[in-house]
mmCIF file as gemmi writes it, N, C-alpha and C atoms, coordinates in Angstrom:
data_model
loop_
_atom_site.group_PDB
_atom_site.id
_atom_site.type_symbol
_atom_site.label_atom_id
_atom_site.label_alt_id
_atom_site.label_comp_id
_atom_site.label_asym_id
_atom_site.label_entity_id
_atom_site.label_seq_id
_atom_site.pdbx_PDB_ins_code
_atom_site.Cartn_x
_atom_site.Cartn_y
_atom_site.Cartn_z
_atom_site.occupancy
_atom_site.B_iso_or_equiv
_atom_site.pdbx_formal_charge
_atom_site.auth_seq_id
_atom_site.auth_asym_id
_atom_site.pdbx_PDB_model_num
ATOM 1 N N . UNK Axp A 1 ? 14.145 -2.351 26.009 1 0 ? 1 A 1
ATOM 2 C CA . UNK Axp A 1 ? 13.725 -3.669 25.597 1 0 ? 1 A 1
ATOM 3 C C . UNK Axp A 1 ? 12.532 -4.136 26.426 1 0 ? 1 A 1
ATOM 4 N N . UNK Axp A 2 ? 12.266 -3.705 28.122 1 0 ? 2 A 1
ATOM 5 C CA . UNK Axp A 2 ? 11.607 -4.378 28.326 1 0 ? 2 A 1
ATOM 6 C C . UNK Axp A 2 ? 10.339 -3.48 28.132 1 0 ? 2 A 1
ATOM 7 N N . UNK Axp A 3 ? 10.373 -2.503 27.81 1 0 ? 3 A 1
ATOM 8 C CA . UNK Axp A 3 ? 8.67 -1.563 27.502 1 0 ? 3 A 1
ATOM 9 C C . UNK Axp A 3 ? 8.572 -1.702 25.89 1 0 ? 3 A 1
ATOM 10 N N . UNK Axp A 4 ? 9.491 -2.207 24.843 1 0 ? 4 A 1
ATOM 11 C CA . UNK Axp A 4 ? 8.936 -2.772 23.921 1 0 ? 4 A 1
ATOM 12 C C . UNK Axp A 4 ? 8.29 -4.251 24.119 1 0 ? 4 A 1
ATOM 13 N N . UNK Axp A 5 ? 8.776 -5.41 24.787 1 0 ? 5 A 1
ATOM 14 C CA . UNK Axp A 5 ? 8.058 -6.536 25.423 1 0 ? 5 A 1
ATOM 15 C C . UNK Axp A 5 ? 6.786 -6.615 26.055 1 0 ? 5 A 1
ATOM 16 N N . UNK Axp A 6 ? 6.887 -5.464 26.859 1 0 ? 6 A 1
ATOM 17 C CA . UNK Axp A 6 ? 5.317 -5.085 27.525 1 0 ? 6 A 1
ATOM 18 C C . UNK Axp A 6 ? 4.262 -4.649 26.394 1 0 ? 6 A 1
ATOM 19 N N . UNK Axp A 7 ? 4.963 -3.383 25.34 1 0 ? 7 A 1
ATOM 20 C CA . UNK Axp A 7 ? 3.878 -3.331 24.434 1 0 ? 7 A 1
ATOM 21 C C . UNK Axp A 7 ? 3.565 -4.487 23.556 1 0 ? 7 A 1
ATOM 22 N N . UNK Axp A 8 ? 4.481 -5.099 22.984 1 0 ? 8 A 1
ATOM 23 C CA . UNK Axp A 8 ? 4.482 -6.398 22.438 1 0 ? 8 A 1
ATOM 24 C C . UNK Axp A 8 ? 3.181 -7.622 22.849 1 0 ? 8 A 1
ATOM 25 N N . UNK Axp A 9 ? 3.659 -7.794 24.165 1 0 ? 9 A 1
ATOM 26 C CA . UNK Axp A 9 ? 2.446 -8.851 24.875 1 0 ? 9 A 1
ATOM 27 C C . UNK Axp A 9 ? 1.478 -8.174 24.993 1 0 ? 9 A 1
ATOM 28 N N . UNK Axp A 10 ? 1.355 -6.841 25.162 1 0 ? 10 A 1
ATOM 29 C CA . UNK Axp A 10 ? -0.405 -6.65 25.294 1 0 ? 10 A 1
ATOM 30 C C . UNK Axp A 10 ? -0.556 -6.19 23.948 1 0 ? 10 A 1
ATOM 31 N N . UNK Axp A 11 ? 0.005 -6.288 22.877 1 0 ? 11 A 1
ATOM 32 C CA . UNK Axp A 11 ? -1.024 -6.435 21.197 1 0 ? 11 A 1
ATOM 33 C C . UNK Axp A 11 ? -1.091 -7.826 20.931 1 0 ? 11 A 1
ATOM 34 N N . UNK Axp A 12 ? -0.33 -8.714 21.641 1 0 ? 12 A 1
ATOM 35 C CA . UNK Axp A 12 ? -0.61 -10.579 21.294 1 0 ? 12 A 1
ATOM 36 C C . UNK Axp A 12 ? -1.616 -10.611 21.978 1 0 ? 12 A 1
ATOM 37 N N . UNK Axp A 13 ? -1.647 -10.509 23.552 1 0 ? 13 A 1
ATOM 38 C CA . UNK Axp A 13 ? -3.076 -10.627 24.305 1 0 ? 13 A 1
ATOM 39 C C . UNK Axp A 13 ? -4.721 -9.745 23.386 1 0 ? 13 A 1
ATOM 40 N N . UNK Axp A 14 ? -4.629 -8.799 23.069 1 0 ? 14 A 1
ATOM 41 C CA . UNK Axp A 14 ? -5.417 -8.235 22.495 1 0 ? 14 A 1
ATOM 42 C C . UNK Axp A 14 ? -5.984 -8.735 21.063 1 0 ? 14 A 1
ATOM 43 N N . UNK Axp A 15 ? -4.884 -9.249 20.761 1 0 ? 15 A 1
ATOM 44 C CA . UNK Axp A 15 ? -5.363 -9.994 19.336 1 0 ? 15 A 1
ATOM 45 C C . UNK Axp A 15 ? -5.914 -11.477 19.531 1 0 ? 15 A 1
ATOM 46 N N . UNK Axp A 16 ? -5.516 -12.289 20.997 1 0 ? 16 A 1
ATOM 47 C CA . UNK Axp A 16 ? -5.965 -13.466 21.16 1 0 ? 16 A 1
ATOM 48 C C . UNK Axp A 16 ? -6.993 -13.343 22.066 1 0 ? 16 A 1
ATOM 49 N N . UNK Axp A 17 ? -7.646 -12.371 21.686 1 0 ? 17 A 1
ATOM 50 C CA . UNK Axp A 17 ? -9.224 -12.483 22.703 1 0 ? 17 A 1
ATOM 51 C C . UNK Axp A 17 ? -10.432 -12.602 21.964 1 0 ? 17 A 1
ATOM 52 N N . UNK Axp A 18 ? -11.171 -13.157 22.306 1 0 ? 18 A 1
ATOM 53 C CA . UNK Axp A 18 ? -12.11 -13.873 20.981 1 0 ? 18 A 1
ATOM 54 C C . UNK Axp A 18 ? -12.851 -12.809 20.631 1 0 ? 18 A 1
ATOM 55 N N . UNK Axp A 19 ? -13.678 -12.678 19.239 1 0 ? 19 A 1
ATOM 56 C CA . UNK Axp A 19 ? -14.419 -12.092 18.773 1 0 ? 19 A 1
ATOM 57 C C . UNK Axp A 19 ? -15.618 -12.306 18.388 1 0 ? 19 A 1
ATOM 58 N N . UNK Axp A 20 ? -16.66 -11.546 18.179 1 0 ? 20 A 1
ATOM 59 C CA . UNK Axp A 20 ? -18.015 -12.404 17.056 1 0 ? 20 A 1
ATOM 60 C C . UNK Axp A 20 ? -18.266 -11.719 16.087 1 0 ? 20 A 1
ATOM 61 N N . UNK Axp A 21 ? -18.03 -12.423 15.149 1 0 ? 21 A 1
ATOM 62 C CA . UNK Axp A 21 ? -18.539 -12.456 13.77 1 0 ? 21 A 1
ATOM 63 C C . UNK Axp A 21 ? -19.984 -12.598 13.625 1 0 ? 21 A 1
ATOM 64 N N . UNK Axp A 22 ? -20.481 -12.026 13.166 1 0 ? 22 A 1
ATOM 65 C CA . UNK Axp A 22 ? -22.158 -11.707 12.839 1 0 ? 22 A 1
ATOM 66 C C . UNK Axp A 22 ? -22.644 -11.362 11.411 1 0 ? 22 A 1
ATOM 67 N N . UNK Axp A 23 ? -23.543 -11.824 11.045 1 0 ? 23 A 1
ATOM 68 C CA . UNK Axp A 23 ? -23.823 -11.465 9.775 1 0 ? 23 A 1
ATOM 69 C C . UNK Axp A 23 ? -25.582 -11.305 10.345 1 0 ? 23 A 1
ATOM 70 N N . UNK Axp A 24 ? -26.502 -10.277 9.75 1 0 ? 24 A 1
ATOM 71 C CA . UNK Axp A 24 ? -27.74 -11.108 9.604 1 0 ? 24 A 1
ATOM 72 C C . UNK Axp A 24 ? -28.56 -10.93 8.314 1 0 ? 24 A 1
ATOM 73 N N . UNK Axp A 25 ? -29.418 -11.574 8.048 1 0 ? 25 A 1
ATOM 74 C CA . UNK Axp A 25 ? -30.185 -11.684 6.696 1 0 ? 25 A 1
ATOM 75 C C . UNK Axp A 25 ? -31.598 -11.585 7.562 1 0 ? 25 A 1
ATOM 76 N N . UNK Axp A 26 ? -32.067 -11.238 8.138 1 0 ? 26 A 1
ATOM 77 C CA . UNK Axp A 26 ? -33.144 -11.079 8.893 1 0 ? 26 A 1
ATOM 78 C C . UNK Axp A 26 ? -32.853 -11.363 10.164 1 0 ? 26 A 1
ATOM 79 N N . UNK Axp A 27 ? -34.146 -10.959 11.503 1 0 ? 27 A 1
ATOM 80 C CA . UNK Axp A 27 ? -33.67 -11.347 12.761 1 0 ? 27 A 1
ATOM 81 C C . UNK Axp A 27 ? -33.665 -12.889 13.154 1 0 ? 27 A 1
ATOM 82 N N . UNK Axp A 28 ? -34.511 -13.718 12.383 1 0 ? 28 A 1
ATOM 83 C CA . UNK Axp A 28 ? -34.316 -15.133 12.92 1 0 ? 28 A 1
ATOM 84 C C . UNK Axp A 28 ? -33.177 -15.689 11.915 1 0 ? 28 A 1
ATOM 85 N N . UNK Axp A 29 ? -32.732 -15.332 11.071 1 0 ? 29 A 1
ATOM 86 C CA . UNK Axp A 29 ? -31.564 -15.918 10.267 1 0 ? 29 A 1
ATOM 87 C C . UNK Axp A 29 ? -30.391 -15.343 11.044 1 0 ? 29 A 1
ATOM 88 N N . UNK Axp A 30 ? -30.013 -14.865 12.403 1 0 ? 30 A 1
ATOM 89 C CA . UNK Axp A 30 ? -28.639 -14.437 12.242 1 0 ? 30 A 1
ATOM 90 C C . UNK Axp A 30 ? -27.813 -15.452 12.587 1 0 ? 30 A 1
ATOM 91 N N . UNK Axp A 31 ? -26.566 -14.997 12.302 1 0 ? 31 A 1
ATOM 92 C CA . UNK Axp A 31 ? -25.685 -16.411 12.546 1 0 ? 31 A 1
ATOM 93 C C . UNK Axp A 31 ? -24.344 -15.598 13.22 1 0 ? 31 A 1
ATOM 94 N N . UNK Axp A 32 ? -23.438 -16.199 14.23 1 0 ? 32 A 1
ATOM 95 C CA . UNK Axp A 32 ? -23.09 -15.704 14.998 1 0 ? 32 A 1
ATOM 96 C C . UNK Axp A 32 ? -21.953 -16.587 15.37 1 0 ? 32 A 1
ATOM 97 N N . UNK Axp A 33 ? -20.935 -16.458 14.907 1 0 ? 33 A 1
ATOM 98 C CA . UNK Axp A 33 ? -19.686 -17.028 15.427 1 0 ? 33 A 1
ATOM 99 C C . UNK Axp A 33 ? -18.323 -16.488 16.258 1 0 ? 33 A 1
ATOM 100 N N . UNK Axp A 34 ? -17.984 -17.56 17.06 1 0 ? 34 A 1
ATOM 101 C CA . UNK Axp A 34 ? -16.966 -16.795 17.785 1 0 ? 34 A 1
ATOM 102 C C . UNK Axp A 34 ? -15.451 -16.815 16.803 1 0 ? 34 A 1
ATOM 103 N N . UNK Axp A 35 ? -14.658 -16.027 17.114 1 0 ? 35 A 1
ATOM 104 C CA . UNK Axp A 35 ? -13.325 -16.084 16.534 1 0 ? 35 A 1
ATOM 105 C C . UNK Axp A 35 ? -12.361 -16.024 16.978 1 0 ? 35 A 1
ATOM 106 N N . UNK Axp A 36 ? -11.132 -17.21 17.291 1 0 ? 36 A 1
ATOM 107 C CA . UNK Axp A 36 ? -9.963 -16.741 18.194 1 0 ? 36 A 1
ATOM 108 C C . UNK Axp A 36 ? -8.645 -16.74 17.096 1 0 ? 36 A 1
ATOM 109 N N . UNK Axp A 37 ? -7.826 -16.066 17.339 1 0 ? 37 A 1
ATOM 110 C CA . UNK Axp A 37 ? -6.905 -15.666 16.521 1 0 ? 37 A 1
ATOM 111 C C . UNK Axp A 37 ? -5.441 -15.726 17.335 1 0 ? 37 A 1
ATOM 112 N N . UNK Axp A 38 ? -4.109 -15.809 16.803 1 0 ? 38 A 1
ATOM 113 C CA . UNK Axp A 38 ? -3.077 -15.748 17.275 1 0 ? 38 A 1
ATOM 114 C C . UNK Axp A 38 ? -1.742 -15.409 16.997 1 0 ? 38 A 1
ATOM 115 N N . UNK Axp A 39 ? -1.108 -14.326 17.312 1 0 ? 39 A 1
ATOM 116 C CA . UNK Axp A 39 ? 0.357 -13.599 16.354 1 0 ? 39 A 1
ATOM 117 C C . UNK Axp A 39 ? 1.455 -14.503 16.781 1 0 ? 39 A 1
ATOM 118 N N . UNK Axp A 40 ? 1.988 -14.252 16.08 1 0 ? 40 A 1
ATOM 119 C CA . UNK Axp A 40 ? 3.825 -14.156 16.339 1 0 ? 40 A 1
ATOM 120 C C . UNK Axp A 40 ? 4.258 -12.962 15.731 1 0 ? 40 A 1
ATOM 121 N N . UNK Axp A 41 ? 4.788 -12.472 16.767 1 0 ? 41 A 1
ATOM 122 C CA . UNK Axp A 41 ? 5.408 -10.628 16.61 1 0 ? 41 A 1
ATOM 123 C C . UNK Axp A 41 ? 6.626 -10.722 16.777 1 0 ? 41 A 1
ATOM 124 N N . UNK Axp A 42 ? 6.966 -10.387 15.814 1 0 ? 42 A 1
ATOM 125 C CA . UNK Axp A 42 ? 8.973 -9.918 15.547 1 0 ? 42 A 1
ATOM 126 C C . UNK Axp A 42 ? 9.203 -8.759 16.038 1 0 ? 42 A 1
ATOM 127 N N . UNK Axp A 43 ? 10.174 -8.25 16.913 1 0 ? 43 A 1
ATOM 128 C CA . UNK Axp A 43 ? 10.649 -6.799 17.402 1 0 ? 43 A 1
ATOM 129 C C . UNK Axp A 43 ? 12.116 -6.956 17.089 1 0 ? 43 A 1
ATOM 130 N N . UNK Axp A 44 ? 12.044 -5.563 16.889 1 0 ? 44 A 1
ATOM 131 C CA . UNK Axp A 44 ? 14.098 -5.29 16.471 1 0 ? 44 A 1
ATOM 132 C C . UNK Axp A 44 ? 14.032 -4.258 17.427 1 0 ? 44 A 1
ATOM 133 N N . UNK Axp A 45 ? 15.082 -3.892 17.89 1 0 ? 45 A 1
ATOM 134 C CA . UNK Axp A 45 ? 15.632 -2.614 18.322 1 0 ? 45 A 1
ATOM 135 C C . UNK Axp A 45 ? 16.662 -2.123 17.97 1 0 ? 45 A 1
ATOM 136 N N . UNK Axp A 46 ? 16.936 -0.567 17.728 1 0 ? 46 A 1
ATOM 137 C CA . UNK Axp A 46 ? 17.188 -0.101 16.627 1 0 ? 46 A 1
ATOM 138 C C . UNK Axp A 46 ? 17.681 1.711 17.394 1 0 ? 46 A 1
ATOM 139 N N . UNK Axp A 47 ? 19.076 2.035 16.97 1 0 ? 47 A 1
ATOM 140 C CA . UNK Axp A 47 ? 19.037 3.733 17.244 1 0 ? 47 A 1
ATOM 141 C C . UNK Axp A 47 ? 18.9 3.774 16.071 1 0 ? 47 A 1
ATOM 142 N N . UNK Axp A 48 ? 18.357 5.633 16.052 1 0 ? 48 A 1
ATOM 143 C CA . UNK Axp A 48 ? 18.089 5.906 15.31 1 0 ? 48 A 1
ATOM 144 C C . UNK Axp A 48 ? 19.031 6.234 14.185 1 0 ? 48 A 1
ATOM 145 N N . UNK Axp A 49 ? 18.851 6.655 13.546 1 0 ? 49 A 1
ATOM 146 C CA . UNK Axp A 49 ? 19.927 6.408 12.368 1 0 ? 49 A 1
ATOM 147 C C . UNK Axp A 49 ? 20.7 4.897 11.846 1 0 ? 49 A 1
ATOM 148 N N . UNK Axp A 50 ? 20.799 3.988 12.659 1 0 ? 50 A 1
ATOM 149 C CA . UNK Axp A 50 ? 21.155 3.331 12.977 1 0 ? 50 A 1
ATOM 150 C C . UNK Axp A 50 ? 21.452 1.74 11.582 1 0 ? 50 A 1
ATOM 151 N N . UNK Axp A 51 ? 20.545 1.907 11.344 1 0 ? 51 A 1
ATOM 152 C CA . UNK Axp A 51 ? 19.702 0.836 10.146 1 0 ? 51 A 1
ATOM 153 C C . UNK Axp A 51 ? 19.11 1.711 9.238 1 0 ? 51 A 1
ATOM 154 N N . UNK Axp A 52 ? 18.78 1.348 8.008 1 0 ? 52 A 1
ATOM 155 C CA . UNK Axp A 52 ? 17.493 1.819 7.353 1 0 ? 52 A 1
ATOM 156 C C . UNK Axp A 52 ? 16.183 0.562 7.527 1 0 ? 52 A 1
ATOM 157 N N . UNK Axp A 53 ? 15.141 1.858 7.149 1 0 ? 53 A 1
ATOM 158 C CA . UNK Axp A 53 ? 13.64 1.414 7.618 1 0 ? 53 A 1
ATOM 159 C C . UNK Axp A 53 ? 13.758 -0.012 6.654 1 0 ? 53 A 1
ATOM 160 N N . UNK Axp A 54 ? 14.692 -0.444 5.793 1 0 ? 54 A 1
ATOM 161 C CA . UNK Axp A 54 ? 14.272 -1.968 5.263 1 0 ? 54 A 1
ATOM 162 C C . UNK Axp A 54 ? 15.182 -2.542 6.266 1 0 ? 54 A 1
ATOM 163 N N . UNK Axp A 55 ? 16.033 -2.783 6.469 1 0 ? 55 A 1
ATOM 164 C CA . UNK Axp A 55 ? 17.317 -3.091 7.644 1 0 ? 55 A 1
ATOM 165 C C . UNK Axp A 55 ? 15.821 -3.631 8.785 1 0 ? 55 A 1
ATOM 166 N N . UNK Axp A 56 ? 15.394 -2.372 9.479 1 0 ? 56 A 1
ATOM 167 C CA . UNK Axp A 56 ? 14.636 -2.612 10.84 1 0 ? 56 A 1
ATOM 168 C C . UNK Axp A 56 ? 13.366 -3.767 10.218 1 0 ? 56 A 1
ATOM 169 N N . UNK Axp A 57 ? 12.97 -3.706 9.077 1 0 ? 57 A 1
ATOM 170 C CA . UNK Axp A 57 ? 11.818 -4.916 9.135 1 0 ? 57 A 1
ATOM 171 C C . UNK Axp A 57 ? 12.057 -5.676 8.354 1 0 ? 57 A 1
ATOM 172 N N . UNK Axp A 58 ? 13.551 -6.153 7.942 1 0 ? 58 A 1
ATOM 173 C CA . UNK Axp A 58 ? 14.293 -7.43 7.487 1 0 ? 58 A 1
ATOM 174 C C . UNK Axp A 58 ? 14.143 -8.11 9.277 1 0 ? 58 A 1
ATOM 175 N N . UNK Axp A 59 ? 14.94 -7.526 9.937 1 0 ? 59 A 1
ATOM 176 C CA . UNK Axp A 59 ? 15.405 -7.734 11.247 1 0 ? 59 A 1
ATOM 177 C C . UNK Axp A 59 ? 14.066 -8.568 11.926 1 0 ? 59 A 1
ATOM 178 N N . UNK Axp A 60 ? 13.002 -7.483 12.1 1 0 ? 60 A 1
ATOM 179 C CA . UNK Axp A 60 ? 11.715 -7.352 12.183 1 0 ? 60 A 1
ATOM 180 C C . UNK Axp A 60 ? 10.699 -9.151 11.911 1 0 ? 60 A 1
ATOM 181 N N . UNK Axp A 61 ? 11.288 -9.101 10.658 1 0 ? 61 A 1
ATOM 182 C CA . UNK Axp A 61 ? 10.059 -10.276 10.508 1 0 ? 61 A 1
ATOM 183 C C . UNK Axp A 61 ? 10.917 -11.6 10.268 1 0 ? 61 A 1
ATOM 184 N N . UNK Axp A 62 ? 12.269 -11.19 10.499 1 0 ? 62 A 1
ATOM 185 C CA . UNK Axp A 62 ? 13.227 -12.673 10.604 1 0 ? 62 A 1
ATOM 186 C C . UNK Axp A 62 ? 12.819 -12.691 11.973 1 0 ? 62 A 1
ATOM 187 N N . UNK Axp A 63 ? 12.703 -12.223 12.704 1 0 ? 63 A 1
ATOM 188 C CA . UNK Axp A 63 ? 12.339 -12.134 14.303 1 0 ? 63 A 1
ATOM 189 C C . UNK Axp A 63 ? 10.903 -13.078 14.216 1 0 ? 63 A 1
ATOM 190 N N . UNK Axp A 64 ? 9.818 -12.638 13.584 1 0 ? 64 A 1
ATOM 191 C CA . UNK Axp A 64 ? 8.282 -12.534 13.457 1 0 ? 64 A 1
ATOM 192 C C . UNK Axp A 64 ? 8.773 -14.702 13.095 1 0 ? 64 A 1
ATOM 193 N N . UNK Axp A 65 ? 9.311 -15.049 11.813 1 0 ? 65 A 1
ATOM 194 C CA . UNK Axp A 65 ? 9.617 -16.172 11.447 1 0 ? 65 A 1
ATOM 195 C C . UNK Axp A 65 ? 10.147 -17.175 12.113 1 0 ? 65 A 1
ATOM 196 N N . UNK Axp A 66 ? 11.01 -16.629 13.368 1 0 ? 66 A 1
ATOM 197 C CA . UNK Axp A 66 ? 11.32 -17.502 14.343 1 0 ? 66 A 1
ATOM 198 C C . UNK Axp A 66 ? 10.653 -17.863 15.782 1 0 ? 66 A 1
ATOM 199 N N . UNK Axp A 67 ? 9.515 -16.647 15.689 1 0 ? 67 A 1
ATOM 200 C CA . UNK Axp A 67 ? 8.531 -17.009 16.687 1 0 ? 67 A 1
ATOM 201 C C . UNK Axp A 67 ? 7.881 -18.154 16.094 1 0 ? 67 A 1
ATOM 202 N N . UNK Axp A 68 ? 7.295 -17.886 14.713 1 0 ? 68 A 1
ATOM 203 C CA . UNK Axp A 68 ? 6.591 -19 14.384 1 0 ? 68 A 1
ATOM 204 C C . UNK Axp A 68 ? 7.148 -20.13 14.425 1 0 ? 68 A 1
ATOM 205 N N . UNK Axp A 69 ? 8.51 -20.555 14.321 1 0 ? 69 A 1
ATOM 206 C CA . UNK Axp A 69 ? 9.215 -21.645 14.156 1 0 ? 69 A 1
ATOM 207 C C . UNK Axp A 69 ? 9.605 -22.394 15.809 1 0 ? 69 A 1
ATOM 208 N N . UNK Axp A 70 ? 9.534 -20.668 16.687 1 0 ? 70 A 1
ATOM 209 C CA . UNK Axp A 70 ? 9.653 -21.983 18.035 1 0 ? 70 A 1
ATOM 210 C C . UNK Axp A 70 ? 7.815 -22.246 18.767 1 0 ? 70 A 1
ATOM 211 N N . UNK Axp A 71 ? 6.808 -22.355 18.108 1 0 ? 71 A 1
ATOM 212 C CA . UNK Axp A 71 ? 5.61 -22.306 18.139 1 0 ? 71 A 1
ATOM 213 C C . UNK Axp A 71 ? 4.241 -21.596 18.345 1 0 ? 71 A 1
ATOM 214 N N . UNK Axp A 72 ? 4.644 -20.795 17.618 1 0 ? 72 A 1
ATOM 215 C CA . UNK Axp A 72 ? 3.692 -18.909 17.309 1 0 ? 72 A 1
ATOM 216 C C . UNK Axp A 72 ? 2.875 -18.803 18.455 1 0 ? 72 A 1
ATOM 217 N N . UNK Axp A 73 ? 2.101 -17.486 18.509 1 0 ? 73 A 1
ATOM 218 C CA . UNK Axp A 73 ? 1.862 -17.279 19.087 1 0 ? 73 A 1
ATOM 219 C C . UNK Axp A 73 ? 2.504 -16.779 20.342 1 0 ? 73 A 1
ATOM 220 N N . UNK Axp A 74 ? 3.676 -15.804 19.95 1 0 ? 74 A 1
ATOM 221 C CA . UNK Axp A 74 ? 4.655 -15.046 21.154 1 0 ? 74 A 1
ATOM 222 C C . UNK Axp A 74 ? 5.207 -13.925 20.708 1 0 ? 74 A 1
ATOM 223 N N . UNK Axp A 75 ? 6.042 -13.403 21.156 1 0 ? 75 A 1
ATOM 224 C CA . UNK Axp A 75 ? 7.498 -12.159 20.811 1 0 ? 75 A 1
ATOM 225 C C . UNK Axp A 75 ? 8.147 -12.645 20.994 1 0 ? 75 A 1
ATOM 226 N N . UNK Axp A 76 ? 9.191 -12.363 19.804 1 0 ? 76 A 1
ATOM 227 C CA . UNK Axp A 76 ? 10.3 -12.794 19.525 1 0 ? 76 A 1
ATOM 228 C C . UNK Axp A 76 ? 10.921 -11.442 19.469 1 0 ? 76 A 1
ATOM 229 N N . UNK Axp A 77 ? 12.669 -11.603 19.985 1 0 ? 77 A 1
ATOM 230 C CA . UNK Axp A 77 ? 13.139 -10.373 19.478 1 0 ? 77 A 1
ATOM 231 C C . UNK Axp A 77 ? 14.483 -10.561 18.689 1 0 ? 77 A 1
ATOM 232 N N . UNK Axp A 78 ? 14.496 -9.441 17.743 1 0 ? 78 A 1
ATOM 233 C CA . UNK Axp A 78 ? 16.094 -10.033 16.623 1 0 ? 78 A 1
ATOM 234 C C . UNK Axp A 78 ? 17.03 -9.599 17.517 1 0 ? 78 A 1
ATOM 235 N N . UNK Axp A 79 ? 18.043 -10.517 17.626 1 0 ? 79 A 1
ATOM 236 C CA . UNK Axp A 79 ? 19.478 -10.81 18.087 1 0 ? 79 A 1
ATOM 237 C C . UNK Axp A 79 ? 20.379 -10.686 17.434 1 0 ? 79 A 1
ATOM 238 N N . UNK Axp A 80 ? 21.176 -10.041 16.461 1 0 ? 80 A 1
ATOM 239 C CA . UNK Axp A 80 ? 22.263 -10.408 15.573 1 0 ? 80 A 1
ATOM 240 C C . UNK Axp A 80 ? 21.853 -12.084 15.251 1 0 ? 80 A 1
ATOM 241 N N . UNK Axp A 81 ? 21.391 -11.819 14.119 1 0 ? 81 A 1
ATOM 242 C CA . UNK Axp A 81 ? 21.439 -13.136 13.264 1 0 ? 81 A 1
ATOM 243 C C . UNK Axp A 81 ? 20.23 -14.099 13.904 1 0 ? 81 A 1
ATOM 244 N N . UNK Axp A 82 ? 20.192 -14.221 15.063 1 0 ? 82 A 1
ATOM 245 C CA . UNK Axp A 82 ? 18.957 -15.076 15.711 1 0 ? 82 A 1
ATOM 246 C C . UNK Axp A 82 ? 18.018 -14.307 17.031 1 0 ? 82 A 1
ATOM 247 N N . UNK Axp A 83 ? 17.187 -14.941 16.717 1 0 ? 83 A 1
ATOM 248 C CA . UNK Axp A 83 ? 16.041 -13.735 17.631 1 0 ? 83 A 1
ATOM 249 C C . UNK Axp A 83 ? 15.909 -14.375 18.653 1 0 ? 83 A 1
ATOM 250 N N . UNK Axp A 84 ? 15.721 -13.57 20.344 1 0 ? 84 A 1
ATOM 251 C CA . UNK Axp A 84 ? 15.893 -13.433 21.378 1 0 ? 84 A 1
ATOM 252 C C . UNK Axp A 84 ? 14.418 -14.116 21.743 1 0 ? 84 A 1
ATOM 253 N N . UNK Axp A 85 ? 14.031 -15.42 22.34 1 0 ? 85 A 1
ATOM 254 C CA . UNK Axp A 85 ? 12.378 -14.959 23.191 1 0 ? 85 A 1
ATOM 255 C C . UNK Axp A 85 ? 12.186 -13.666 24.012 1 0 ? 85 A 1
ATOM 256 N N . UNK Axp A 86 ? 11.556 -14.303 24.123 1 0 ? 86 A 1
ATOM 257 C CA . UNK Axp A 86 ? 10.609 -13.249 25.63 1 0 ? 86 A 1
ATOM 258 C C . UNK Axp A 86 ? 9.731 -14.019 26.033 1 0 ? 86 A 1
């Protein structure tokens, strides 16, 4: 659990680091914006055999739905029936 958490936070950190968007139509027309972005990531854990692959991302994004619900932008993990922070 806790080296899925570690991978977890560094794909939220990675996804909330800004970007630039660029377009150009010539060199004095370019236009250039920054972009910040932000997940809520659902994790299940799972032996193998254990579940089927719909089972693990039912689990998965009821997890993903309750990050968003306690204010996105985190990992969440499924708990029997309710998902775990981190």
């Amino acid at each position: 659990m806790a080296q899925a958490a570690v991978v977890a936070e560094k794909i939220r950190l990675v996804l909330a680091a800004p970007y630039v968007l660029g377009m150009e139509h010539g060199v004095a027309d370019a236009l250039a914006l920054t972009h910040r972005c932000t997940a809520s990531i659902g994790v299940t854990l799972f032996v193998h055999g254990e579940a089927s692959q719909d089972d693990i991302l039912v689990r998965a994004d009821a997890a993903m739905y309750q990050a968003k619900e306690q204010g996105r932008n985190r990992v969440q993990f499924y708990a029997n029936r309710a998902a775990a922070p981190v």
